[in-house]
N, C-alpha and C positions, 0 to 999 in steps of 0.2 A: 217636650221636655217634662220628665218626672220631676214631681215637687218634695222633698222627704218629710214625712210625718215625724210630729214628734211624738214621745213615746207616749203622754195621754190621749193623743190622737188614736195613735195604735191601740191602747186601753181602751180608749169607747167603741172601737171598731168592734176588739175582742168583745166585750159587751155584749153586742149584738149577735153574736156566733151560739145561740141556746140548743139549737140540735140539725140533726143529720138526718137523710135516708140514705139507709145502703143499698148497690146494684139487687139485692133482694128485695124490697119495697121495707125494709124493717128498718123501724126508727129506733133512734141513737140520741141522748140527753147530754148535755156535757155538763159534767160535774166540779170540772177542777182544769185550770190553766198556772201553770206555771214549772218548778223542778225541782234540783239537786233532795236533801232528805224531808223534805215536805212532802214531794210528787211519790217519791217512795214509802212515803207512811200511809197517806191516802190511796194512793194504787194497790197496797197490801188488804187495808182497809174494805175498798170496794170490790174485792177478789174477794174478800170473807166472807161479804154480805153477799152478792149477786149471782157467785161464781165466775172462773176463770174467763170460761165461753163467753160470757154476757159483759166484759168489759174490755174495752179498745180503748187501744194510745195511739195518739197522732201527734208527732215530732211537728213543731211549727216555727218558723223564723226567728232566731232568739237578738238578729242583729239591732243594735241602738240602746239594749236594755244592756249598760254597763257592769251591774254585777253576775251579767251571765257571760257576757263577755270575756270580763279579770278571771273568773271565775274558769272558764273553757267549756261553760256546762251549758245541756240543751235545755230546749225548752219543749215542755209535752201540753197536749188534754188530753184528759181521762172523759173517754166515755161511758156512757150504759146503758146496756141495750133498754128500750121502753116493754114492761109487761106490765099486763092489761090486767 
């Protein structure tokens, strides 16, 4: 039996999600979780600074969080790649 999380549950989880490696051994930062024109100001944002190449979005489970829900909107994190 699955138990469902509530949504601070789900928050501390995301918490814990700080970075990535991708099939290339290259690591990935996560800068930003959530959407609608916030994820789009920031993702314009971190394209300005880093370039195009160097930042990844990864759509994540928006289910339980009601204003994305009413909303129909997804939910992203914005990555970036780590340079040294």
């Amino acid at each position: 039996m699955t138990e469902k999380k509530t949504i601070p549950e789900v928050m501390d989880q995301e918490d814990l999600v700080l970075e990535k490696v991708d099939q290339h051994g290259i690591r990935w930062v996560k800068k930003y979780v959530g959407g609608g024109a916030h994820f789009v100001n920031w993702l314009e944002q971190y394209r300005e600074i880093h370039g195009i190449e160097d930042v990844e979005i990864e759509e994540i489970d928006s289910r339980g969080f009601r204003c994305f829900e009413i909303g129909k909107e997804k939910m992203f994190r914005i990555w970036v790649k780590e340079t040294k």
